[in-house]
N, C-alpha and C positions, 0 to 999 in steps of 0.2 A: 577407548576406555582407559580414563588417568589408573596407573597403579597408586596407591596409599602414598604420601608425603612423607610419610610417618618410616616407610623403609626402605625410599631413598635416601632418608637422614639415616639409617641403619647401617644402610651400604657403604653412605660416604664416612660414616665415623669408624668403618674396620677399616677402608683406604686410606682413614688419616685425612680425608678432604674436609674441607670447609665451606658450606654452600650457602650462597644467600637464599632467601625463601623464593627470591624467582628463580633460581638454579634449580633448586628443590624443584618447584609446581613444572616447570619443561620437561625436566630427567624425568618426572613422573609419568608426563604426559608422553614423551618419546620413547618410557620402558612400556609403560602400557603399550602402543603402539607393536613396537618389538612381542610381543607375548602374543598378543595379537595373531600375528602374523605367524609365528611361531602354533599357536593352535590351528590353525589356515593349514598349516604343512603336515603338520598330524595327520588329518584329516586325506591326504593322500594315500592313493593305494598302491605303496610301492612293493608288496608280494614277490612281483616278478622282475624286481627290477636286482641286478647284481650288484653286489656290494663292489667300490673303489675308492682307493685311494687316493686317488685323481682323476680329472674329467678326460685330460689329453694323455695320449700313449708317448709318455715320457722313455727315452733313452739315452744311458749318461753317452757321451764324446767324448773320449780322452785322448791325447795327444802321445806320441811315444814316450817315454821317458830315457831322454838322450841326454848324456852328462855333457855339458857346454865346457869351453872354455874359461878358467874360475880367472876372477882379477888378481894381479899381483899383491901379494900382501899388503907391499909399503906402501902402493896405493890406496889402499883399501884404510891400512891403520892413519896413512896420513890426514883421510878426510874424517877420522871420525875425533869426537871432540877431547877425549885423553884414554891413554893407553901409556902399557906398562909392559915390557920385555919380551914384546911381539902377540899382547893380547889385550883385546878391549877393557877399558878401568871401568864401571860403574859404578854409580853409589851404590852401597849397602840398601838392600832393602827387609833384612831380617838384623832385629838390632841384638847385640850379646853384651850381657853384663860383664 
C-alpha cells in the first residue's frame, strides 16, 4: 500500500531533499511498505516477552590500565609539523579581535 506522494515531498522538503517525481512514487511505495510491516509487528503478542536492550548478553572487556613507556619528547615534537619552546604550535581555532 503506496503512502501519499504528497508526504514524502513533506518529509523531503524538512530534510532539505530534493526528489524527482520517481524518487517521490518509490520512497512512497517503500514507506508504504515500511508501515506495513510495522502494523504486522503491532499486531504481535509480546505480553510476556521481557523488555531489552540488546538481543545478545553483552559484557564490556577491558584491558588493565598499565602506564607504558611515554616517547621522548624531542622525538615526539620533532615529527610534528611546528612547535614552540617544547610544545605543539597550532593554528588558532577561536579568532580575537
Amino acid at each position: 500500500m503506496p503512502m501519499d506522494p504528497s508526504v514524502v515531498e513533506h518529509v523531503a522538503r524538512l530534510a532539505r531533499l530534493e526528489l524527482s517525481d520517481e524518487e517521490r512514487q518509490r520512497f512512497a511505495r517503500q514507506l508504504g511498505s515500511i508501515l506495513e510491516y510495522c502494523a504486522t509487528l503491532n499486531e504481535l503478542d509480546t505480553e510476556h516477552v521481557e523488555p531489552t536492550s540488546h538481543v545478545l548478553t553483552l559484557t564490556n572487556v577491558f584491558r588493565d590500565d598499565v602506564a607504558g613507556t611515554p616517547l621522548p619528547r624531542d622525538a615526539v615534537l620533532a615529527a610534528a609539523p611546528d612547535h614552540e619552546d617544547g610544545f605543539f604550535k597550532v593554528p588558532p581555532i577561536i579568532e580575537t579581535e
